[in-house]
C-alpha positions as CSV (number, residue, x, y, z in Angstrom):
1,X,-52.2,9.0,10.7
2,X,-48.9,8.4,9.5
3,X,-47.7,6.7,12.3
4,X,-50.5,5.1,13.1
5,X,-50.1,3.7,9.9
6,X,-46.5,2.5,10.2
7,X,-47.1,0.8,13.3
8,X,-50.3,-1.3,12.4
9,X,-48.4,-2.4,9.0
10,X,-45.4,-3.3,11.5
11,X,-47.8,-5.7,13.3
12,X,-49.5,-6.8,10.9
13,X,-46.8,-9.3,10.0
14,X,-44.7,-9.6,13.2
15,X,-42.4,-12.6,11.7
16,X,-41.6,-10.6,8.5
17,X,-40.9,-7.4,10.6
18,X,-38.5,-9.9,13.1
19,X,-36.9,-11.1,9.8
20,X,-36.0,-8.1,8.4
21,X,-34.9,-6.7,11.2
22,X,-33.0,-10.0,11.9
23,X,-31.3,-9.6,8.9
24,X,-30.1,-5.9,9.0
25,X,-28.5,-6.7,12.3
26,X,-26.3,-9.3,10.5
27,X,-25.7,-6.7,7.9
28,X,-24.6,-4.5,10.6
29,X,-22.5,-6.9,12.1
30,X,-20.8,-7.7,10.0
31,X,-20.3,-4.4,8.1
32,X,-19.5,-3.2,11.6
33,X,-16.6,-6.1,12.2
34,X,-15.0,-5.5,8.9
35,X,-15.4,-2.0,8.7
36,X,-13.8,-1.8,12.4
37,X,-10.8,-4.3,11.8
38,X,-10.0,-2.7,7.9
39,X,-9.7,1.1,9.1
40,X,-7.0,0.1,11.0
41,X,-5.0,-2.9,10.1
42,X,-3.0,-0.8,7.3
43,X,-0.8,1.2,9.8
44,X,-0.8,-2.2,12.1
45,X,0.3,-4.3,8.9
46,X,2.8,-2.0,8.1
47,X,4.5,-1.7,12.1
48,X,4.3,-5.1,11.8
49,X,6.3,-5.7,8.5
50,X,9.4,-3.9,10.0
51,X,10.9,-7.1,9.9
52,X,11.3,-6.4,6.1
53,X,13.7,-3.8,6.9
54,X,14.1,-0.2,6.4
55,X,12.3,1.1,3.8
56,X,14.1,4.2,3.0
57,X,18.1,4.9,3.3
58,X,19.9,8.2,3.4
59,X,23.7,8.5,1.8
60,X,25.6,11.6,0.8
61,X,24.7,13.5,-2.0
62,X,28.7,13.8,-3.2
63,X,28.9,10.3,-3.1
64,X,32.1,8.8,-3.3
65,X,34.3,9.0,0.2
66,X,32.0,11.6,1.6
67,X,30.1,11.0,4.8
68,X,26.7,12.2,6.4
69,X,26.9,13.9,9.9
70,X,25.1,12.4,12.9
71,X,23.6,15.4,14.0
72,X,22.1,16.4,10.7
73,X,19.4,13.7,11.8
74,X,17.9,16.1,13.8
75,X,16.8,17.9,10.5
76,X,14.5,14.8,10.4
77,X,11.7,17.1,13.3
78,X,11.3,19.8,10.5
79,X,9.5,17.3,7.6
80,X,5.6,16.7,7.9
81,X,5.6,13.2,8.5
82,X,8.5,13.2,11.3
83,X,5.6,11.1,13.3
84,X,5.6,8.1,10.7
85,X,9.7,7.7,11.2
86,X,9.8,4.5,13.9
87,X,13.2,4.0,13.1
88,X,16.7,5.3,12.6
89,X,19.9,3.4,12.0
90,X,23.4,5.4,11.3
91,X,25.6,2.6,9.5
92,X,29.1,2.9,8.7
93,X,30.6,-0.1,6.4
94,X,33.9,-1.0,5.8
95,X,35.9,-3.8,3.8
96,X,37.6,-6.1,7.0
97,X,40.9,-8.1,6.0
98,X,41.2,-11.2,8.2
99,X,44.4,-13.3,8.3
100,X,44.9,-15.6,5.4
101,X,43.3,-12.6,3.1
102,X,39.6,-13.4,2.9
103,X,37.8,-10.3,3.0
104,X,34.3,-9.6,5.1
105,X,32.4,-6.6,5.7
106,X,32.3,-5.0,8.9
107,X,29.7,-2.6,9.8
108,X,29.8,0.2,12.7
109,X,26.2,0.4,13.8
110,X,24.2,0.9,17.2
111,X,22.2,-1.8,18.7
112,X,19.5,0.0,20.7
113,X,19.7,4.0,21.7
114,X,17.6,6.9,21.5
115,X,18.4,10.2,19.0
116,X,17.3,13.2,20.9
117,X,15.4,16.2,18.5
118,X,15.0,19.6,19.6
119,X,10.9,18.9,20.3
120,X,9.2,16.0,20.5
121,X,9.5,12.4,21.4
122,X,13.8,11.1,20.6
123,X,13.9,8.6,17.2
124,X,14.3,5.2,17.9
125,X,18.3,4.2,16.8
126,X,19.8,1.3,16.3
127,X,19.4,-2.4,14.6
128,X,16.5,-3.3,16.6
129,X,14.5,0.1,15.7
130,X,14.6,-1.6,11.8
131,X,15.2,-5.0,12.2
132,X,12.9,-5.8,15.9
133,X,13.1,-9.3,14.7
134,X,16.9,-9.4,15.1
135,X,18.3,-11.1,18.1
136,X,21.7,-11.3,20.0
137,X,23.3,-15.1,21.0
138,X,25.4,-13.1,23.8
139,X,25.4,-9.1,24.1
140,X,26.1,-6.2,22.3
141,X,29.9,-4.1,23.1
142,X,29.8,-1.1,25.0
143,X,31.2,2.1,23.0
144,X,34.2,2.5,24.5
145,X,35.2,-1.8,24.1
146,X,37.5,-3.6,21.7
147,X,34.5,-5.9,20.6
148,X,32.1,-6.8,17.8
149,X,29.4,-8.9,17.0
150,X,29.4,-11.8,14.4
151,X,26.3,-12.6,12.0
152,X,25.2,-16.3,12.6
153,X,26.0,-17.0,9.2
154,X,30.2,-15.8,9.3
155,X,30.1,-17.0,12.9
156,X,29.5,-20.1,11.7
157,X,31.7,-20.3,9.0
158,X,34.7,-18.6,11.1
159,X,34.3,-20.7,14.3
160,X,33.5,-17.7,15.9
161,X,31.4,-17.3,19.4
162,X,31.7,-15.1,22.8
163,X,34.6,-15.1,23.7
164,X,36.6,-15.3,20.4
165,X,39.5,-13.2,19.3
166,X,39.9,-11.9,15.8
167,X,42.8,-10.1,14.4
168,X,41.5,-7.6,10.8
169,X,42.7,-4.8,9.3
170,X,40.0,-2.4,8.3
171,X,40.4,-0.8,4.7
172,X,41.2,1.2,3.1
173,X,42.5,3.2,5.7
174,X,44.6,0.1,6.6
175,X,43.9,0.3,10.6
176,X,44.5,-2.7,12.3
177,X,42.3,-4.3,15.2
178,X,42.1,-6.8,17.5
179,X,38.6,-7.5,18.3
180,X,36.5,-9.7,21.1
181,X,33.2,-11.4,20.1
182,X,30.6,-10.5,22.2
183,X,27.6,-12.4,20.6
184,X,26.3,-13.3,17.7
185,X,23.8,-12.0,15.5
186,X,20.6,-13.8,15.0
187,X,19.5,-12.1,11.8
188,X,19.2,-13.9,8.2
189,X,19.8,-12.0,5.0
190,X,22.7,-9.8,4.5
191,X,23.1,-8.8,8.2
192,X,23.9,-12.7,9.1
193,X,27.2,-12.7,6.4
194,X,28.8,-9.4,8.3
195,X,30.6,-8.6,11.2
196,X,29.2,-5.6,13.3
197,X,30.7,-2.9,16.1
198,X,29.7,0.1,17.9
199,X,29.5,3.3,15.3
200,X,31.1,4.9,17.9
201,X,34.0,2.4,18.3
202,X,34.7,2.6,14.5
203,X,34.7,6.0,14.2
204,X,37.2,6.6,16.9
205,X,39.9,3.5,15.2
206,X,39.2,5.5,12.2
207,X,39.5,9.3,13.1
208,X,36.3,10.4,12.2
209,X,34.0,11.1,15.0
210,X,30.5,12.0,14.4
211,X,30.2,10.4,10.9
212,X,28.4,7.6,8.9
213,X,27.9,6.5,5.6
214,X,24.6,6.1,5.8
215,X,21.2,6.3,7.7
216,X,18.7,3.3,7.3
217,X,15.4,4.9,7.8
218,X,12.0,2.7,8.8
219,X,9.0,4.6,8.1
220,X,5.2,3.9,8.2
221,X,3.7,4.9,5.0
222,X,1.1,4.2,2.8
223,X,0.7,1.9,-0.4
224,X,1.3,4.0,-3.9
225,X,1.1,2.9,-7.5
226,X,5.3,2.7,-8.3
227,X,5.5,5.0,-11.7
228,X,9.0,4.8,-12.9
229,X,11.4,7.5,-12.7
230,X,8.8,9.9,-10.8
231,X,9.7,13.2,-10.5
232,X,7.5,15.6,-8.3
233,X,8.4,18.4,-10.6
234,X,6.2,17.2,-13.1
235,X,2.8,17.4,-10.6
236,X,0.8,20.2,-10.8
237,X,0.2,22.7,-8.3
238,X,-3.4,20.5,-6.9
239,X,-1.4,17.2,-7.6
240,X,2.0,17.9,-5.9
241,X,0.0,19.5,-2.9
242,X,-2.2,15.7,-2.6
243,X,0.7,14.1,-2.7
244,X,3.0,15.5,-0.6
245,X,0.3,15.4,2.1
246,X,-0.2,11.7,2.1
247,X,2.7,9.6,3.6
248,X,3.6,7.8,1.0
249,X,7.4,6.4,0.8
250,X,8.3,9.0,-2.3
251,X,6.4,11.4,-0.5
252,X,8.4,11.1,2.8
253,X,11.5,10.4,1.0
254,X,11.6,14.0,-0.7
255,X,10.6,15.7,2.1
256,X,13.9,14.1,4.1
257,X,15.7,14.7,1.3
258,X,14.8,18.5,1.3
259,X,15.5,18.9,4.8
260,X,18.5,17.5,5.3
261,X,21.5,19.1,3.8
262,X,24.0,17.4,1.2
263,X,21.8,14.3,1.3
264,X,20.3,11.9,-1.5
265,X,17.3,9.7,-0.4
266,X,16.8,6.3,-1.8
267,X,13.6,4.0,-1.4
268,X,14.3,0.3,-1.0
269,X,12.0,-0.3,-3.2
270,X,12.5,-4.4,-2.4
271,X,11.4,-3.6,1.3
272,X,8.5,-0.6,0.7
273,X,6.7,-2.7,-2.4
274,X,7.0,-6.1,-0.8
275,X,5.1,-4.4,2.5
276,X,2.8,-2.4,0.2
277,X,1.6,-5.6,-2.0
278,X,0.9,-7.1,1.3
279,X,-1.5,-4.6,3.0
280,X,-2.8,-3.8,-0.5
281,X,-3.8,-7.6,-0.8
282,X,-5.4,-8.0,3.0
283,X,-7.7,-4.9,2.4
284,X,-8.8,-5.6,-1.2
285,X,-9.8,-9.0,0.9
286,X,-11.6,-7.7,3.6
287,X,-13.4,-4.8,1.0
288,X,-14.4,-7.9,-0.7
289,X,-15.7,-9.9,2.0
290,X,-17.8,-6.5,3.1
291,X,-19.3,-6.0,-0.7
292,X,-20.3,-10.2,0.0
293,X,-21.8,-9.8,2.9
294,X,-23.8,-6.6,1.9
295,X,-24.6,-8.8,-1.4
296,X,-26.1,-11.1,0.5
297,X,-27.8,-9.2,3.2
298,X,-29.1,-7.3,0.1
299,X,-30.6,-10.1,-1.4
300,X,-32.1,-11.8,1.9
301,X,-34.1,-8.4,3.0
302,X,-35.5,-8.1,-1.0
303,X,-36.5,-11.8,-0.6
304,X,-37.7,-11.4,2.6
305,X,-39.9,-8.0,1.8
306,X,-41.4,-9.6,-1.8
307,X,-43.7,-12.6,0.3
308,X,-44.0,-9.8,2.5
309,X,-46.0,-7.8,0.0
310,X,-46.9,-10.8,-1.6
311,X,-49.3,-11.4,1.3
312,X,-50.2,-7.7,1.2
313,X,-51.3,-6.9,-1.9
314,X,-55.1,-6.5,-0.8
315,X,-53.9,-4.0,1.7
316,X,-52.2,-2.1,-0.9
317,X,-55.3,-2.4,-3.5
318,X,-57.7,-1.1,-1.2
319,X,-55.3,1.5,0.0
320,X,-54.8,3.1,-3.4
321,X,-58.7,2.6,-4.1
322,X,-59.5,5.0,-1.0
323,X,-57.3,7.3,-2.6
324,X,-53.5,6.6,-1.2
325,X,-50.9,8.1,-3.7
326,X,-48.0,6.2,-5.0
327,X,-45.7,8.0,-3.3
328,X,-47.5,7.3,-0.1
329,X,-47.2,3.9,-0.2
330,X,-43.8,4.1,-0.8
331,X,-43.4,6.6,2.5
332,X,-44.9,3.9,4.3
333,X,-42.6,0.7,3.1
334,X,-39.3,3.3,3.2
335,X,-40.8,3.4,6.7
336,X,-41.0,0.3,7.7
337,X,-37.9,-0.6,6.3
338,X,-36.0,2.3,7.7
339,X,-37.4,1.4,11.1
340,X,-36.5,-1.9,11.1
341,X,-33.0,-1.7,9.8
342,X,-32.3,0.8,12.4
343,X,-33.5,-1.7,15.2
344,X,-31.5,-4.5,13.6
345,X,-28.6,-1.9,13.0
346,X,-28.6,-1.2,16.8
347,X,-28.0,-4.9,17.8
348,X,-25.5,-5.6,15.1
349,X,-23.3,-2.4,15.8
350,X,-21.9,-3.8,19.2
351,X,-21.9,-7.1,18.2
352,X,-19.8,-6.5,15.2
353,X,-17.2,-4.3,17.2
354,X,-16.9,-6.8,20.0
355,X,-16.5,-9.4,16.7
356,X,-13.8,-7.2,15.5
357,X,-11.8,-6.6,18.6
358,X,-11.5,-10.5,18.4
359,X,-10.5,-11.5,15.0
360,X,-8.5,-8.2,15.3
361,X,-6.5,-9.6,18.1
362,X,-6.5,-12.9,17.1
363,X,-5.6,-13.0,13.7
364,X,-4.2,-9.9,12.9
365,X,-2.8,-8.8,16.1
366,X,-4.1,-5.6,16.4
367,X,-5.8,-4.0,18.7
368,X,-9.5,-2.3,17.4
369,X,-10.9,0.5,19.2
370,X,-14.4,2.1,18.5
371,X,-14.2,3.7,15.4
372,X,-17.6,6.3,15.2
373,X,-16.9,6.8,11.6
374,X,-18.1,3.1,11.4
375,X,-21.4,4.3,12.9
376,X,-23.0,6.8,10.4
377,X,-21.7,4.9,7.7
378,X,-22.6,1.3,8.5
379,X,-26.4,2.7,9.7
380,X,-26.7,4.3,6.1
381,X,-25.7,1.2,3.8
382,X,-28.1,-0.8,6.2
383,X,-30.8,1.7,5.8
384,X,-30.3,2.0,2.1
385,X,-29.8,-2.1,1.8
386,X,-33.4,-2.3,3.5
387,X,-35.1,0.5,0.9
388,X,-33.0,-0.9,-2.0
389,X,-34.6,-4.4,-0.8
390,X,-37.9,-3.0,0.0
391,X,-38.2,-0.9,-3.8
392,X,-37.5,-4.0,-6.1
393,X,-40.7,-5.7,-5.1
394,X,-42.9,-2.1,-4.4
395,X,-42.2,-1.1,-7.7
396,X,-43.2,-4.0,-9.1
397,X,-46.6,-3.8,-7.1
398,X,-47.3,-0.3,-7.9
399,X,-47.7,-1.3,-11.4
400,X,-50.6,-3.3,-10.8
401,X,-54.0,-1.6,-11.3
402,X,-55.9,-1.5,-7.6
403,X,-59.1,-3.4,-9.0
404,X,-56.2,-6.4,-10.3
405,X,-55.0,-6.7,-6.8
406,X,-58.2,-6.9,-4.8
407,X,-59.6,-9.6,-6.9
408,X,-56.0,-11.6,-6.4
């Protein structure tokens, strides 16, 4: 009876039932498009904000003339998150003398090389593994060659370009050398004021193989409120456990910092909040644009289901006069409207992931698979935008006597 109920009340008004349907699909859609293109964007935002920088940067704990070793970075394959590191870049910085006594920093550093660990995938190393934007006018010195690269900025200022010779004495071990210029390095900021060679090349003209000051650490994590002067020590048991399971920069700082020996970990804050603030503000967006469109869709089924009953209202007199209970009635319109905003939910899911892939690629540059989280989720805020829709004007009709609504 139930059914045949359902589907003679679905008939009864084909247009309204089209319309509904019509506009759960939309729903859908565009729940599905958002939903598909949000999920993901915060780990593609954040690869794509590498340009920033590292985010994270390891130094000895002693401080002062101490130095880290270079294969201690292995320690890095024993913290949770050794998947979220996508870059590692040993740096060793020194004070350069030139001739006529101006003074320039010289860095030892690689440009593009792979760190082995004892399982798993090797660390990306180097300049480009946490600066990919950087580029090279020229080419980069092999390890065992008397050469260096030039920042565009002290190329410029020096007259310096492939090719060029330049005495310096490196301090303050006060180690003369004669370096060739190999290329220059297309990078603004800091990087472009600085003169750069092989780590390797360095530490041999200074006697201390295997060394660096430093390790400049990209990783992928996720957005965090900064609290000042946070200390993990102060979580409780429940809270410390949340927290160092998400990978969050504190989060994967102190787990570096507890696995590798005689080190201090420091975020760049600069680099991590700037990235942060930015995926932070494209989600709140696209969250926004979802509660719109789900505003909206809301509205449009309610308007849509009130003329529905409005033309109705006989039908639902004489069914409550014959005997119908209120809750039946209601069985039938959840019915109806469950129906039909699974039908329109069905359309809209493919179009809205085909929608996604798009604006995905286009505008974000990302690349959106099928998420079947989406799925459940989106069908159940499109069935409860059609009930929410359908209730506002039921309830409103249940109120009326029967005898009130057969006379109208």
């Amino acid at each position: 009876m139930f059914r045949r109920l359902l589907g003679a009340s679905l008939l009864h008004q084909p247009l309204h039932s089209i319309l509904v349907a019509g506009v759960a699909a939309v729903a859908g859609c565009v729940l599905t498009g958002l939903l598909s293109v949000t999920l993901p964007i915060e780990d593609e935002l954040q690869s794509s904000l590498r340009a920033f920088g590292a985010n994270l940067a390891v130094e000895p704990a002693a401080g002062g003339d101490a130095s880290l070793k270079l294969d201690d970075m292995g320690k890095l394959a024993d913290i949770l998150w050794r998947n979220r590191i996508q870059g590692v870049a040993p740096v060793k910085q020194r004070e350069a003398r030139l001739p006529g006594g101006r003074r320039v920093s010289l860095y030892g550093a690689d440009w593009s090389a792979q760190f082995p660990l004892r399982d798993g995938p090797p660390l990306p190393m180097g300049i480009l593994s946490v600066w990919p934007d950087a580029r090279l006018d020229g080419r980069w010195p092999g390890a065992a060659e008397a050469g260096m690269v030039a920042g565009q900025d002290v190329a410029a200022e020096l007259s310096l370009h492939p090719g060029s010779v330049l005495d310096l004495v490196v301090e303050p071990e006060h180690r003369p050398l004669r370096l060739t210029v190999t290329g220059v390095l297309k990078k603004g900021g800091e990087p472009a004021r600085q003169l750069w060679m092989p780590l390797g090349a360095l530490n041999e003209a200074l006697g201390q193989p295997g060394t660096a000051d430093g390790v400049r650490i990209a990783a992928l994590t996720t957005p965090e409120v900064w609290v000042q002067n946070f200390d993990p020590k102060h979580l409780s048991s429940k809270d410390f456990d949340k927290w160092y399971c998400r990978p969050t920069v504190t989060s994967v700082s102190y787990q570096i910092e507890k696995a590798w020996p005689g080190s201090r970990v420091r975020v760049l804050r600069r680099v991590s909040e700037a990235s942060a603030d930015l995926v932070r503000r494209a989600q709140a967006t696209l969250w926004t644009l979802a509660g719109l469109a789900l505003l909206v869709s809301g509205l449009a089924i309610a308007g849509v289901r009130q003329a529905s009953l409005q033309n109705r209202r006989m039908d639902v007199g004489l069914l409550r006069s014959l005997g119908a209970t209120d809750n039946g009635i209601i069985r039938l319109f959840f019915g109806e409207a469950l129906l039909l905003a699974s039908v329109g939910f069905a359309v809209g899911f493919p179009a809205g992931f085909l929608a996604a892939r798009q604006v995905g690629h286009s505008i974000f540059g990302v690349s959106v698979g099928i998420n079947w989280v989406v799925l459940p989720f989106g069908l159940l805020c499109t069935i409860a935008l059609a009930c929410l829709g359908s209730w506002a004007s039921l309830y409103r009709a249940l109120r009326v006597p029967p005898i009130e609504m057969l006379r109208a």
